[in-house]
C-alpha positions in Angstrom: 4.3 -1.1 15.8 3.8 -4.4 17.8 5.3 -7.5 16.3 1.7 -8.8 15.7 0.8 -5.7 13.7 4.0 -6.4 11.5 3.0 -10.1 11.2 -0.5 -9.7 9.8 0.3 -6.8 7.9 3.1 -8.7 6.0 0.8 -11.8 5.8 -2.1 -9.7 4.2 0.1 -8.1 2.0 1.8 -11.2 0.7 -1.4 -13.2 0.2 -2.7 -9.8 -1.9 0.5 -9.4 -3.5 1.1 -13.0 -4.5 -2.7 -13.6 -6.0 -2.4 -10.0 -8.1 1.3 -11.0 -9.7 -0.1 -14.7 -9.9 -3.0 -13.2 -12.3 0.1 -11.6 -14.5 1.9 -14.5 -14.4 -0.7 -17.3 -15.3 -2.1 -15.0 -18.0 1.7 -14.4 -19.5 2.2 -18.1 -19.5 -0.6 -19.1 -21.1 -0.1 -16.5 -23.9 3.5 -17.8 -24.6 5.2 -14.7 -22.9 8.6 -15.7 -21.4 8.3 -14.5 -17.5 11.7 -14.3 -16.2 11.2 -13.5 -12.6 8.8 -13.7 -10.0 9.4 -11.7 -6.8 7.1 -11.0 -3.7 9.2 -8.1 -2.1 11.6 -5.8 -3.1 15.3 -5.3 -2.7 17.7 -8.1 -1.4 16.6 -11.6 -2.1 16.2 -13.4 0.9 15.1 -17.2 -0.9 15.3 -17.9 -5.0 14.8 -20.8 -7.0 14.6 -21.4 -10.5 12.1 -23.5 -12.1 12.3 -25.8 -15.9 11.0 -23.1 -17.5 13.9 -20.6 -16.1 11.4 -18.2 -14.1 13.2 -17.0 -11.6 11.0 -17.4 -7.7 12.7 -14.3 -5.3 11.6 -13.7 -1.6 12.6 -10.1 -1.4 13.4 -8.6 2.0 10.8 -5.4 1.9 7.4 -6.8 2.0 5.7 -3.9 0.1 4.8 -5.3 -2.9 6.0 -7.5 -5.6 6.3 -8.2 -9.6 6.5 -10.3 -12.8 9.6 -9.3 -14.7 8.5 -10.9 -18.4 10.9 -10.8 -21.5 11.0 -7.6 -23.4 13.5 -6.4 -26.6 13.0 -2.8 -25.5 15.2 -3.4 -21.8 17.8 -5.9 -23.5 19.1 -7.6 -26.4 17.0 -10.9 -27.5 17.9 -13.6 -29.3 16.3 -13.9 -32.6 14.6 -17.2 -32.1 13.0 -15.6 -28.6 11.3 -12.5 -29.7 7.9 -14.3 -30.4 8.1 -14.8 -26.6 8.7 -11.0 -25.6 5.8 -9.4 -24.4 6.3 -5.9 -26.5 5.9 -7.9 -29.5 2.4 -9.9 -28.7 -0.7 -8.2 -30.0 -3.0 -6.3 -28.3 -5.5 -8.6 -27.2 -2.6 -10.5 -25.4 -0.9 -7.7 -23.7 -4.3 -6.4 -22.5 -5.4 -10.1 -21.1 -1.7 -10.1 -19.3 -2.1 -6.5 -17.7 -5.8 -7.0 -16.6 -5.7 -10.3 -15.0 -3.7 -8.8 -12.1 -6.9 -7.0 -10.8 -9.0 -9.9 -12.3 -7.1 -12.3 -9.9 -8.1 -9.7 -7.2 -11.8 -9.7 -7.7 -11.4 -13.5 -7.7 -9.8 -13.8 -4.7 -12.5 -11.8 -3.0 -15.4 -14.2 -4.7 -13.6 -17.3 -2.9 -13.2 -15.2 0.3 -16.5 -13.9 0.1 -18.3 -17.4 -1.0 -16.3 -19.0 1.9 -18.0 -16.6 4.5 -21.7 -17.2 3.1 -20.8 -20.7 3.7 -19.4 -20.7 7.0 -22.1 -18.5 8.1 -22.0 -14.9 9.5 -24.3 -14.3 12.8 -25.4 -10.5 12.0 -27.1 -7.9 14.7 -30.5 -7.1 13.4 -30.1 -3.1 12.5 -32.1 -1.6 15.7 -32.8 1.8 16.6 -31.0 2.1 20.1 -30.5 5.5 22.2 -32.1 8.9 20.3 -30.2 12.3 21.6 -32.4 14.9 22.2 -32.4 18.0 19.8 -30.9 16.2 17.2 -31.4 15.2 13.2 -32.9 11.8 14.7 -34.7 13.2 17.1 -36.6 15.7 15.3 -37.0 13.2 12.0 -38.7 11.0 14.5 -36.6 8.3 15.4 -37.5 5.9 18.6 -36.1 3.4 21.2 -36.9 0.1 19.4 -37.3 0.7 16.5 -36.1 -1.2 13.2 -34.2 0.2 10.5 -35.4 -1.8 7.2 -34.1 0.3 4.4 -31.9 3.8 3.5 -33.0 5.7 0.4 -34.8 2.6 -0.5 -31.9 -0.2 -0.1 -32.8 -3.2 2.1 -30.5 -2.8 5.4 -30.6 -6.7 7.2 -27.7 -6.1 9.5 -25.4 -3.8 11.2 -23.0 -4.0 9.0 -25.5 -3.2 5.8 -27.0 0.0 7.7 -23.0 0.8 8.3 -22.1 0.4 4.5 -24.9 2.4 3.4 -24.2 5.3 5.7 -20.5 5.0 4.4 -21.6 5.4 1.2 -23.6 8.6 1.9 -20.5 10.5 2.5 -19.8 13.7 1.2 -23.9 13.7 -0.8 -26.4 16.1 -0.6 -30.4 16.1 -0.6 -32.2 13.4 2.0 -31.0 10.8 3.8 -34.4 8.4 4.1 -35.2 5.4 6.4 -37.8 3.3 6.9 -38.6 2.4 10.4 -40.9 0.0 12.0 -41.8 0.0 15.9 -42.5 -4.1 15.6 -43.0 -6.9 12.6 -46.8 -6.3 12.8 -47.0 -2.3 11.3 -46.4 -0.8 8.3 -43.0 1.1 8.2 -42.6 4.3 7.9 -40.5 6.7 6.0 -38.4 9.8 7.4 -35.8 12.2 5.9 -33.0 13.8 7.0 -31.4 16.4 5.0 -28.0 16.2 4.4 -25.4 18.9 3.0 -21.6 17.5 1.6 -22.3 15.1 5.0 -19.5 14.3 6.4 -17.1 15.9 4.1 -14.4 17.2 6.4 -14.5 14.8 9.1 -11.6 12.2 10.2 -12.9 8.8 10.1 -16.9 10.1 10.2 -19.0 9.2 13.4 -22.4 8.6 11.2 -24.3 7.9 14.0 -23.2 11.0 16.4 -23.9 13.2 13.4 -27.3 11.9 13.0 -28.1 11.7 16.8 -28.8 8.0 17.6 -26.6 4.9 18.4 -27.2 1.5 17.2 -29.6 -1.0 19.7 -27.3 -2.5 22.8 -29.0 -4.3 25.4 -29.0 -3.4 28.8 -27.0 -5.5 30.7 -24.6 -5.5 33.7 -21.3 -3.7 33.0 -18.7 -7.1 33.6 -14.9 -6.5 33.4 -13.2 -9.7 31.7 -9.9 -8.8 32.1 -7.6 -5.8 33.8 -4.1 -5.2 31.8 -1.2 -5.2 34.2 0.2 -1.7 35.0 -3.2 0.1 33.7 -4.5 2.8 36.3 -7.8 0.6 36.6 -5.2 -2.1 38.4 -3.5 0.3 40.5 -6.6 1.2 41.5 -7.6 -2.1 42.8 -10.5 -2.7 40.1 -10.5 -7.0 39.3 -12.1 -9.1 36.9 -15.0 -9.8 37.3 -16.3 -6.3 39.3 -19.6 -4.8 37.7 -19.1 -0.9 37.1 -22.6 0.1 38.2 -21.7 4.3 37.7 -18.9 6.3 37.1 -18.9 9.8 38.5 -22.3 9.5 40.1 -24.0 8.8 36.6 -25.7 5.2 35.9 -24.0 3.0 33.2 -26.8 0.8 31.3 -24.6 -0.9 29.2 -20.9 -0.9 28.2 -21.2 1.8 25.2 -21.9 4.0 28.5 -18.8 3.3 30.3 -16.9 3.6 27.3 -18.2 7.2 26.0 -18.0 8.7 29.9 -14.0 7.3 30.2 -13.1 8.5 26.2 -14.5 12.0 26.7 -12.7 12.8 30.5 -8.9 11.9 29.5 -7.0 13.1 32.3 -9.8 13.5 34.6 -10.2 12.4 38.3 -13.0 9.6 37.7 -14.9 7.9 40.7 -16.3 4.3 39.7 -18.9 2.6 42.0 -18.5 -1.2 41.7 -20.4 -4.1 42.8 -18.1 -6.7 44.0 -19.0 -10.3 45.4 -22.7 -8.5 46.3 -21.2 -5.3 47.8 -20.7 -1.9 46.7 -16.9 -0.1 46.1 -16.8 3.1 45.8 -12.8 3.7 44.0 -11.1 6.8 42.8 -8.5 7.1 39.7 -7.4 9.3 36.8 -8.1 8.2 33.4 -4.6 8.0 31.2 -4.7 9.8 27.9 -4.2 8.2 24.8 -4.6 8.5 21.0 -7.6 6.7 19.2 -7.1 6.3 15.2 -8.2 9.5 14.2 -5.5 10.6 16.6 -7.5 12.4 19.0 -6.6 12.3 22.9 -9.3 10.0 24.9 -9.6 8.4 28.3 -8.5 4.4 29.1 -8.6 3.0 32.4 -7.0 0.1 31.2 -10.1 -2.7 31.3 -12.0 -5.3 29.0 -15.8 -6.2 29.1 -16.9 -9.2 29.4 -19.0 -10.6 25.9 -22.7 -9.5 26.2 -25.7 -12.1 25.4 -27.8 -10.5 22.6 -31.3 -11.3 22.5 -31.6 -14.2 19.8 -34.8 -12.5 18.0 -32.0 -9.4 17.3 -29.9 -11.7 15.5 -29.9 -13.2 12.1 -27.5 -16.1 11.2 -27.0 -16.3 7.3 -25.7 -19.8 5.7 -25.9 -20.9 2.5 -25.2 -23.6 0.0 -22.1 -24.2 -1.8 -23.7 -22.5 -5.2 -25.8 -20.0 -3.3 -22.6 -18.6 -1.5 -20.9 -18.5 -5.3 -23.5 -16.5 -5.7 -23.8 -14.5 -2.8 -19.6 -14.2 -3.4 -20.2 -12.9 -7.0 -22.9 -10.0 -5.2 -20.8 -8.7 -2.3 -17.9 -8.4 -4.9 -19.8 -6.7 -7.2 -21.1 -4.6 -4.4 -17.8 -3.5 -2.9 -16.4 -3.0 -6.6 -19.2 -0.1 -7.0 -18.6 1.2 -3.3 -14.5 1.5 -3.8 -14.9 3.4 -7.4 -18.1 6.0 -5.3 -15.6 6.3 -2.6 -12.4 6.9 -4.9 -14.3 9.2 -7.5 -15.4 11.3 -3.7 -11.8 11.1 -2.7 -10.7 13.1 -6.1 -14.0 15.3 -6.0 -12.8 16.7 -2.5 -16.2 15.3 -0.9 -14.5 12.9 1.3 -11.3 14.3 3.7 -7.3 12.9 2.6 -7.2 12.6 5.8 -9.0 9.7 5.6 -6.4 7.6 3.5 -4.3 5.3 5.6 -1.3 3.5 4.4 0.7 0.7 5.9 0.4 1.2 9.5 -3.7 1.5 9.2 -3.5 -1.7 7.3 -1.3 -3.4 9.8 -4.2 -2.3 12.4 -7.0 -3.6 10.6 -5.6 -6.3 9.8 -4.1 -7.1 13.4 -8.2 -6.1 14.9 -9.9 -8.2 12.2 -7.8 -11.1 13.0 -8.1 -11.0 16.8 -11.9 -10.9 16.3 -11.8 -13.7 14.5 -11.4 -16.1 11.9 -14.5 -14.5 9.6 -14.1 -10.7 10.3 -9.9 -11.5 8.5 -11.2 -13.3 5.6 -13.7 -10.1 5.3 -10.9 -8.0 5.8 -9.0 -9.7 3.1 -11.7 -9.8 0.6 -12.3 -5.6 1.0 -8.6 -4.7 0.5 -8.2 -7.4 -2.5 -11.0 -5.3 -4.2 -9.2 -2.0 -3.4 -6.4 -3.3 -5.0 -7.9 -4.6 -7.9 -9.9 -1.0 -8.7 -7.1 0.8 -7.6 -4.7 -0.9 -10.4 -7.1 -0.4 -12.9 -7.1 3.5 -12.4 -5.7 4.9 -15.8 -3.0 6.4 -14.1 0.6 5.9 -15.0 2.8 2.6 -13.8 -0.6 1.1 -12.6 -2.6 -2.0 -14.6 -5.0 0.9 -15.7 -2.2 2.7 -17.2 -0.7 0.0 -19.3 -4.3 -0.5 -20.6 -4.6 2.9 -21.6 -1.2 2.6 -23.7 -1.9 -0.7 -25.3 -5.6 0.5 -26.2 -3.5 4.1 -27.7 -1.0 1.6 -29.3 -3.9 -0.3 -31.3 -5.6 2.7 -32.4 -3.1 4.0 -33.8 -1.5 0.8 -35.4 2.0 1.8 -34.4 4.1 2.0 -30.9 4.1 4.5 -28.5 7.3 6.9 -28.1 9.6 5.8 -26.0 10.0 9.4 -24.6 6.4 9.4 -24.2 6.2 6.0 -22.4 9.3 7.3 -20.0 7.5 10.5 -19.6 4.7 9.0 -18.3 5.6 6.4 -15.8 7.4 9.3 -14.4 4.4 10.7 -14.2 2.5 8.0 -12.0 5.6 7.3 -10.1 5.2 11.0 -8.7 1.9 10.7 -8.4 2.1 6.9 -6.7 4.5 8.1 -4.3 2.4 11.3 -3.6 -0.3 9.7 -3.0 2.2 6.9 -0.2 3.5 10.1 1.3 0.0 11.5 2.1 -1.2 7.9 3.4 1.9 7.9 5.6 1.7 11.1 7.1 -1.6 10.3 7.9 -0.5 7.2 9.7 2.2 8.7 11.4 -0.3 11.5 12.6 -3.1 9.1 13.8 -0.8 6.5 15.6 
């Protein structure tokens, strides 16, 4: 991995790390537990520091995590007037409020990110029916050029990115995918189904839109390179900034999805691109290089960048809001991408969505890495989806997870008397072999797709 994609991956860990151990932490505190060390990072401490109340603040060297080490008779001996501050011995109401407001701090953090956004302001693309292959679902269910996509199986879709979240969350159902379309603002819309059957279900980061049979609207406009990398075929070939790909391989290119699907599907090919240039026409020959997209299939690069397209201002919608409307709005999108991790997980167990989808550290490094270099915005989004993964993934009831402590303390109080320690060993074995199954899988993946 580039250095970049090792710097924002160990950023967005840290900041998730710190705010999910800070939750522990604040919670202990305030409940009178002892905490005797706080470490983002395992293994050798790189930076420590000791504070009045003889916490212990580590800077570990492997950014993959962290912890809150609190005071506990069962590990080591305790002195008698310090057992009130060991967190075995607090009751069950405590314990829980310690081991929950991990995640809490999670869903938190993703409220402020989130509220942040919707006050800022997020410029969304109006969710537009754009090119309709023939003899396809779309085709056949009626889909057209033009026209807009208001709602799936009756849930308003106002953007892009709602019409992408609800076709996300379709994954792996079966029965009828509905829209409502309208061809303008004046008519009525109408309805149309598709049937779907387990959609998706085996597929490698799913193409919705391929598998339905139309693309999301992009203008027509002139095909402008920004920017040729150095050493790319396209600059060997003589291709400059600025040049306007007008065809490639004797076929028209509207727009720059176009140019993009005819290089990505002829890796390896001989490709002949007719440029205008300065008002006249080159005609220049080259051989697409082959390389590996995430899903970690081979597709063609020549090595360019396009310049930013204007989008026509009625296709856009800018969305601001006021410091307690974006609280609000904060508190919604939370919720809402709460209830789409625990669909998505619960699919993920059910076999309706492929393991092949679970990325690990290098997909996170990506992300990260892509959101960032689009922007300010798109990385605090980022950040606020994987701090809700992380809070609904500790709160699984699986072993040496937050959700697994909970299920022990609630056993613990229903029965009035401690678990036994064989038991409690037995089971953190247990979800450290499943943990660490579960790392292996989203590493191979990585490893497979990079």
């Amino acid at each position: 991995m580039s250095f970049s994609l090792v710097g924002f991956f160990i950023l967005t860990l840290t900041i998730l790390v710190f705010v999910h151990e800070f939750g522990h932490f604040w919670v202990a505190r305030r409940c009178g537990v002892k905490v005797l060390a706080f470490s983002i990072g395992f293994g050798p401490v790189l930076f420590r520091k000791v504070d009045r109340y003889e916490t212990e603040w580590c800077v570990s060297a492997l950014p993959l995590g962290g912890y809150v080490k609190m005071l506990d008779n069962r590990e080591s001996a305790v002195a008698e007037d310090s057992l009130s501050e060991c967190f075995n011995v607090q009751p069950a109401w405590s314990k829980a409020a310690i081991v929950a407001a991990g995640p809490l701090a999670n869903f938190l953090l993703a409220i402020f990110l989130y509220s942040v956004i919707s006050m800022i302001g997020v410029t969304h693309k109006v969710p537009v029916v754009g090119e309709v292959r023939p003899d396809s679902p779309a085709f056949y269910a009626g889909f057209e050029r033009g026209q807009r996509i208001i709602a799936i199986n009756g849930e308003k879709v106002k953007s892009v990115y709602d019409l992408n979240l609800q076709l996300a969350g379709q994954i792996g159902e079966t029965g009828n995918l509905s829209f409502d379309l309208k061809a303008d603002e004046d008519d009525a819309f109408r309805s149309v189904s598709l049937p779907i059957k387990t959609w998706l279900k085996t597929q490698q980061r799913p193409d919705f839109y391929h598998a339905l049979g139309f693309q999301p609207y992009f203008p027509d406009s002139p095909v402008v390179i920004a920017e040729v990398l150095e050493q790319s075929v396209a600059s060997k070939a003589g291709i400059r900034a600025d040049d306007t790909i007008i065809a490639i391989n004797d076929t028209s290119v509207k727009h720059w999805p176009d140019a993009i699907n005819m290089v990505s599907t002829r890796s390896g090919e001989t490709l002949r691109i007719e440029l205008l240039r300065d008002d006249t026409t080159i005609e220049l020959t080259l051989i697409a290089d082959t390389v590996k997209n995430d899903v970690g299939a081979s597709v063609g690069r020549i090595g360019v960048r396009a310049k930013p397209v204007d989008w026509p201002s009625h296709l856009l919608v800018v969305e601001r809001f006021s410091l307690f409307e974006a609280i609000h709005q904060g508190f919604i999108q939370t919720i809402e991408m709460i209830s789409f991790t625990v669909i998505s997980m619960k699919k993920l167990v059910l076999g309706l969505i492929s393991p092949s989808n679970l990325g690990g550290p290098i997909s996170i490094a990506k992300m990260a890495s892509a959101s960032a270099s689009s922007g300010f915005v798109p990385f605090l989004s980022f950040l606020g989806l994987l701090s809700v993964s992380l809070g609904v993934l500790n709160l699984l009831p699986v072993p040496a997870l937050d959700g697994g402590q909970l299920l022990t303390i609630s056993a613990e109080a229903l029965l009035n008397r401690p678990l036994p320690d064989w038991f409690l060993l037995w089971f953190q074995q247990l979800g450290l072999l499943l943990i660490l199954s579960i790392m292996i899988l989203a590493i191979f993946n990585d490893i497979k797709h990079f």
